[in-house]
N, CA, C and O of each residue as an XYZ file, in Angstrom:
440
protein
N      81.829    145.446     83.342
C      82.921    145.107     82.476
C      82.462    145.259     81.041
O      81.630    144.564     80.458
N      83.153    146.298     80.570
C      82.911    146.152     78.708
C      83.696    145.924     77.937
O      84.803    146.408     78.170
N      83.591    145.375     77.089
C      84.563    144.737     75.895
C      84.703    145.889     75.122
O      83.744    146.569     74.758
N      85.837    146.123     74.870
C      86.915    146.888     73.429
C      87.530    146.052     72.781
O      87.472    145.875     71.564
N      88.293    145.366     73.724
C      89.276    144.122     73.045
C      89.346    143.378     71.925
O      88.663    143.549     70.915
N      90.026    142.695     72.069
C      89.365    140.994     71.335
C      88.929    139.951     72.141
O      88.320    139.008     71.636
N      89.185    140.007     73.435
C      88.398    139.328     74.092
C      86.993    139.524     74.608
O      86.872    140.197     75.631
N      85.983    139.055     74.070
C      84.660    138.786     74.324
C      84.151    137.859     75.324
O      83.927    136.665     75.128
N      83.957    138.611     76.604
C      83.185    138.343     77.708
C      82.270    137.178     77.025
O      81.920    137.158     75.845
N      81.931    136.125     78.118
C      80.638    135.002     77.516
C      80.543    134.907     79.142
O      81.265    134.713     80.120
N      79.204    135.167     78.804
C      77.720    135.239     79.995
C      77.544    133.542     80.219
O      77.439    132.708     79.320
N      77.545    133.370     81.260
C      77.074    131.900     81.658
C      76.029    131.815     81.650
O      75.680    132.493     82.616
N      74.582    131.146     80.883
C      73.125    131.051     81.164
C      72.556    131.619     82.615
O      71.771    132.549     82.803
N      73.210    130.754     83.580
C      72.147    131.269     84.845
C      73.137    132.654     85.463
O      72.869    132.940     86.630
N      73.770    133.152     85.078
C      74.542    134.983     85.416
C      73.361    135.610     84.378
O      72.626    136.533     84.729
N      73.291    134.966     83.042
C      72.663    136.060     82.333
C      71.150    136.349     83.067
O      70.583    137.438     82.979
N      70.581    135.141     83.831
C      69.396    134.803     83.682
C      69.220    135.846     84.931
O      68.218    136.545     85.085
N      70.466    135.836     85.877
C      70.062    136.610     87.172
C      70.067    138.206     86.839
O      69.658    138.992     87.693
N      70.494    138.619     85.700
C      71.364    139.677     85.135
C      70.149    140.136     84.650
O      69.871    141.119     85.338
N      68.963    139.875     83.534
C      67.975    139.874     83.359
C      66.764    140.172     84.581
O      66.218    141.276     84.571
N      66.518    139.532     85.235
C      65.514    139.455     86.415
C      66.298    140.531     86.985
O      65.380    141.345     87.080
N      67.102    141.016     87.342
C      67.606    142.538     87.873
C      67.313    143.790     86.903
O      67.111    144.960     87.228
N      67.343    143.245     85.697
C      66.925    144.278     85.040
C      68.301    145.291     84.334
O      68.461    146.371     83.765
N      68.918    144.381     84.706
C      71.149    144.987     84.842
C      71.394    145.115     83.066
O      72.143    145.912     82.502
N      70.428    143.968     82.365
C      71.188    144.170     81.104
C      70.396    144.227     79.634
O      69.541    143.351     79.500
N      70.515    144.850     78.876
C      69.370    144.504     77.191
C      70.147    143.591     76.638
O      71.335    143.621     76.318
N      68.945    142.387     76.528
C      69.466    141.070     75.691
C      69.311    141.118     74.163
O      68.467    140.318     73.760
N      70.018    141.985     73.034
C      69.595    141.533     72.378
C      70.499    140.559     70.769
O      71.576    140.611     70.175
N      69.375    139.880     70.707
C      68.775    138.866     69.921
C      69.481    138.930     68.138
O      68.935    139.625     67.281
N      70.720    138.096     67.849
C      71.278    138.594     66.463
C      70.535    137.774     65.592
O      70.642    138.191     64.439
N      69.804    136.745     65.688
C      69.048    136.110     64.942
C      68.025    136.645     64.142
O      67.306    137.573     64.513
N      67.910    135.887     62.668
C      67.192    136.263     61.860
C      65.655    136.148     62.344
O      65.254    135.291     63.131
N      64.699    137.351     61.628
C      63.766    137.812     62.117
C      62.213    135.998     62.033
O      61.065    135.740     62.393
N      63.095    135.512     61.490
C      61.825    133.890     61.481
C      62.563    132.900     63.099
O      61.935    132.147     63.842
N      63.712    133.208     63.160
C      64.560    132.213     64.387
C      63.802    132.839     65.987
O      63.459    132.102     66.912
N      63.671    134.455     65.969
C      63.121    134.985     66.508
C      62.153    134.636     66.801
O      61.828    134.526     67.983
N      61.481    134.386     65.930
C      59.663    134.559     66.210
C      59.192    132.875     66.722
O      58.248    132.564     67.447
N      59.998    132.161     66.200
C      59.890    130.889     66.499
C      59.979    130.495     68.219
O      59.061    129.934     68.818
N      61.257    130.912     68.834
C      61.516    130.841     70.014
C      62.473    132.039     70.329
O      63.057    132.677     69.453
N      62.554    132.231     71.416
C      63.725    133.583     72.023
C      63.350    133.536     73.728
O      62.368    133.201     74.389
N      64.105    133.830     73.891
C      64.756    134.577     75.694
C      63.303    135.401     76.183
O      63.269    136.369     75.424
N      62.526    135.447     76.765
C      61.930    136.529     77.204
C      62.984    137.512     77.518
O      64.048    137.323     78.108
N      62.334    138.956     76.851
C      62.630    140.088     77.154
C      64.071    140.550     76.032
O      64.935    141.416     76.176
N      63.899    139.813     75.221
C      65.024    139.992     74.019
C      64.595    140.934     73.231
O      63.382    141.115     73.127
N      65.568    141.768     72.478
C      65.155    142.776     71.377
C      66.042    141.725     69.899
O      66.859    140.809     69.805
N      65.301    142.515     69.084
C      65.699    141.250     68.006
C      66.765    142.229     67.400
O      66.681    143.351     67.900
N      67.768    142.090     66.428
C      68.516    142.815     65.886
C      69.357    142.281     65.415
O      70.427    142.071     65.986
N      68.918    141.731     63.594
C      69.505    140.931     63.335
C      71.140    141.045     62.910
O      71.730    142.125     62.920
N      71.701    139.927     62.584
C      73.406    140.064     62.312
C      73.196    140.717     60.374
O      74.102    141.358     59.842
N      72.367    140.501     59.907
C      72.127    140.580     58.800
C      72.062    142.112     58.645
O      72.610    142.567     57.641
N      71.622    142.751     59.280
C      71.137    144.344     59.125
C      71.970    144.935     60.713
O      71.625    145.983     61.256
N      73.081    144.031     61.259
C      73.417    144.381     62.341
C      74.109    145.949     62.157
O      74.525    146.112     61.010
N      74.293    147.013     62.972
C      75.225    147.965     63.613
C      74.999    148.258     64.739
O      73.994    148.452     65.423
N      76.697    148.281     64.952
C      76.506    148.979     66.759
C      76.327    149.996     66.937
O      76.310    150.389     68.103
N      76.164    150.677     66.124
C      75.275    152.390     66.494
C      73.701    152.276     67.124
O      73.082    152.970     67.930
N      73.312    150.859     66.231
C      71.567    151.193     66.882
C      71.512    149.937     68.690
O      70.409    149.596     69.117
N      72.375    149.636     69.175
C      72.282    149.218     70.420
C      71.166    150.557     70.998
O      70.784    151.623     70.515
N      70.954    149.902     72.125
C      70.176    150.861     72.932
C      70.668    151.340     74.026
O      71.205    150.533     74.785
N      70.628    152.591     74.361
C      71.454    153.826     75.270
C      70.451    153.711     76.335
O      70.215    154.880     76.638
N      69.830    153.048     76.970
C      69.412    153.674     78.105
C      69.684    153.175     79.371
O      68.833    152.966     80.236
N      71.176    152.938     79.499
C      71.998    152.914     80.775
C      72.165    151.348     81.027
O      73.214    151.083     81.613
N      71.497    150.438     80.768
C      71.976    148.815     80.777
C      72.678    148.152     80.111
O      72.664    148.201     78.881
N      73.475    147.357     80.832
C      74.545    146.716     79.894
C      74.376    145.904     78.529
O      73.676    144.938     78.832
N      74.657    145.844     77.296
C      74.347    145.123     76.385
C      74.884    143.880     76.558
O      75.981    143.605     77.043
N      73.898    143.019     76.057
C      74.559    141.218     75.691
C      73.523    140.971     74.671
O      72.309    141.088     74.509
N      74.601    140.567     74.054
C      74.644    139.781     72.903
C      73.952    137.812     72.890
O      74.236    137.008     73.778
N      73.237    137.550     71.904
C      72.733    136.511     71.929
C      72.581    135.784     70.568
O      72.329    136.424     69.547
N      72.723    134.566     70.569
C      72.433    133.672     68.910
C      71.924    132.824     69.031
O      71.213    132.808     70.035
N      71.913    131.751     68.277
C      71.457    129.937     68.630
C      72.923    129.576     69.141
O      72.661    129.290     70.310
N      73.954    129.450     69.042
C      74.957    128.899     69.599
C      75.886    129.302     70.032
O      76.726    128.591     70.583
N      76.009    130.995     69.846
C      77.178    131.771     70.114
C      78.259    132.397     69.559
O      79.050    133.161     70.113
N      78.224    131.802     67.771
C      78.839    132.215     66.688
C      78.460    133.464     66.165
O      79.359    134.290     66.008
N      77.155    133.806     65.824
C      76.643    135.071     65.486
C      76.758    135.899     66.516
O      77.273    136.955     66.150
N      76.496    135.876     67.671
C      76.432    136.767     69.117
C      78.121    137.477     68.751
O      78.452    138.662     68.725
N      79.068    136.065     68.466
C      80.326    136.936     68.740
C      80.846    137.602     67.453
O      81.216    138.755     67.230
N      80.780    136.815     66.897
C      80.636    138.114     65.407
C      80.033    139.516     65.619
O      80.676    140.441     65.121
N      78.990    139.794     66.226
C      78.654    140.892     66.434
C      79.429    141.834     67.501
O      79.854    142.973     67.304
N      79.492    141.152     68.538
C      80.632    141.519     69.767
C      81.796    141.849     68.959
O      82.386    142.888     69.255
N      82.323    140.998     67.782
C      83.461    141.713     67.325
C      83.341    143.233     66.831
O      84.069    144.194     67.080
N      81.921    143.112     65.875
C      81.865    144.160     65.454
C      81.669    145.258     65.952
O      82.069    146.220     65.295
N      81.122    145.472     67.024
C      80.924    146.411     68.454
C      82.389    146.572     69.038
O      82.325    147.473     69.874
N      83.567    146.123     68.961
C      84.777    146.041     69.513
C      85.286    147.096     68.342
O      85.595    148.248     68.645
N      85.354    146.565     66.852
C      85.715    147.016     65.917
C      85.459    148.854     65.601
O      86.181    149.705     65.081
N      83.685    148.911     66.377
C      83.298    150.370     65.961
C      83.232    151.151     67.341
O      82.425    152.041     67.606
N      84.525    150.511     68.419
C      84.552    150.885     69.699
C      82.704    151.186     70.341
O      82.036    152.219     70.367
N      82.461    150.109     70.675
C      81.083    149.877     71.389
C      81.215    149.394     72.145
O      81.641    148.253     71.967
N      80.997    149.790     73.387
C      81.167    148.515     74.537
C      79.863    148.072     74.922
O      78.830    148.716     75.102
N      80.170    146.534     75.036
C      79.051    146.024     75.488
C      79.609    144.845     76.784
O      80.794    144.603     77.012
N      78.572    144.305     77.423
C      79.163    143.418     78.436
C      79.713    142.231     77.971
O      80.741    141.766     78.464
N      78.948    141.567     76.821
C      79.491    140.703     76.142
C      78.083    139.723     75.858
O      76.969    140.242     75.923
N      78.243    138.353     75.559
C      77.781    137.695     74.433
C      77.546    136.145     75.648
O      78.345    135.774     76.508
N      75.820    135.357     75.201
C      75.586    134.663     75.762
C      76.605    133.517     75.504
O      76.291    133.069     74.401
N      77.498    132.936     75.904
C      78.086    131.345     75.970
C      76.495    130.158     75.641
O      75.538    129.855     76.353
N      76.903    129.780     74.216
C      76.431    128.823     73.706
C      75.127    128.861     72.902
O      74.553    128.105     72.118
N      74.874    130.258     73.519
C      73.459    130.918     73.137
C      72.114    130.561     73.234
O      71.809    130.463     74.422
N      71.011    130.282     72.345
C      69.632    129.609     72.852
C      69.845    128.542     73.327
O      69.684    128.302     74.524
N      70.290    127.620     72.383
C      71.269    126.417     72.360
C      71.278    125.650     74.138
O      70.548    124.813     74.670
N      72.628    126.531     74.685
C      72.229    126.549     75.681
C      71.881    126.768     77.173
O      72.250    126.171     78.185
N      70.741    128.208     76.908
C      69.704    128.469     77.669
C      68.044    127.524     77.808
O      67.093    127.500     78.589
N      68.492    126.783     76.414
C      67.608    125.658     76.397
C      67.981    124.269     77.345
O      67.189    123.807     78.167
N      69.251    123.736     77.085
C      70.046    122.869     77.878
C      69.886    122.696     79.244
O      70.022    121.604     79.795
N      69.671    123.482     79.678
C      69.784    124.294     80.926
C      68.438    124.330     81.851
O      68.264    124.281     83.069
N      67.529    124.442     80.684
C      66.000    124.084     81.336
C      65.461    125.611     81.968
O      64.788    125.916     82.953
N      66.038    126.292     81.005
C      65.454    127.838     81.191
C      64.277    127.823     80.355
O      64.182    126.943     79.499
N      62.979    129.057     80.555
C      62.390    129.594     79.847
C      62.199    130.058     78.579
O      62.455    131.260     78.509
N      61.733    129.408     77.210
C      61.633    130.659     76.238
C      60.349    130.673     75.663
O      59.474    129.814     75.771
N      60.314    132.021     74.872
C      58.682    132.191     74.568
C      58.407    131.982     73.165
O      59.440    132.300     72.577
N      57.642    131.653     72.436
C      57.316    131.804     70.537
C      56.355    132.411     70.395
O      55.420    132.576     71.178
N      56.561    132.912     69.061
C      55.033    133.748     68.679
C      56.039    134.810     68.555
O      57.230    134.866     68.860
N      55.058    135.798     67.914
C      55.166    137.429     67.840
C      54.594    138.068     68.824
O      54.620    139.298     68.859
């Protein structure tokens, strides 16, 4: 399922988490490049909302999702991917926020 719309798909933590471990989707990461480094998702690409376009998503056949601290930036970006006809699968629901809640995995450091 890809978004054109205005409606923006939101990934439930443990869909994204199974979605990931399949290898089904690129998570990446709209947070600024210090929010990043602090904590993130294993297996996230960083790409911030600040320097965001949907031209530089990555083409190599997996679904995109979108990610933030809470889900505000993720969908801002999802809009903007709607806006420059990009489809992506859509955008984590609640974001690190909570994949943290949840008692998932994340990693820090560079």
């Amino acid at each position: 399922m890809f978004g054109f719309g205005p409606h923006i798909v939101e990934f439930a933590v443990h869909d994204l988490q199974s979605a990931l471990t399949r290898g089904d989707v690129a998570l990446m990461d709209v947070r600024e490049p210090g929010e990043f480094a602090a904590e993130r998702i294993e297996g996230a690409i960083p790409l911030p909302l600040s320097r965001f376009d949907p031209a530089e998503l990555p083409t190599d056949g997996r679904k995109i999702v979108l990610m933030c601290g809470v889900g505000r930036r993720s969908a801002t970006a999802a809009a903007q991917c709607a806006a420059a006809k990009i489809g992506i699968a859509g955008h984590l629901r609640g974001g690190l926020a909570a994949w943290k809640q949840a008692g998932l995995p994340t990693v820090s450091g560079t």
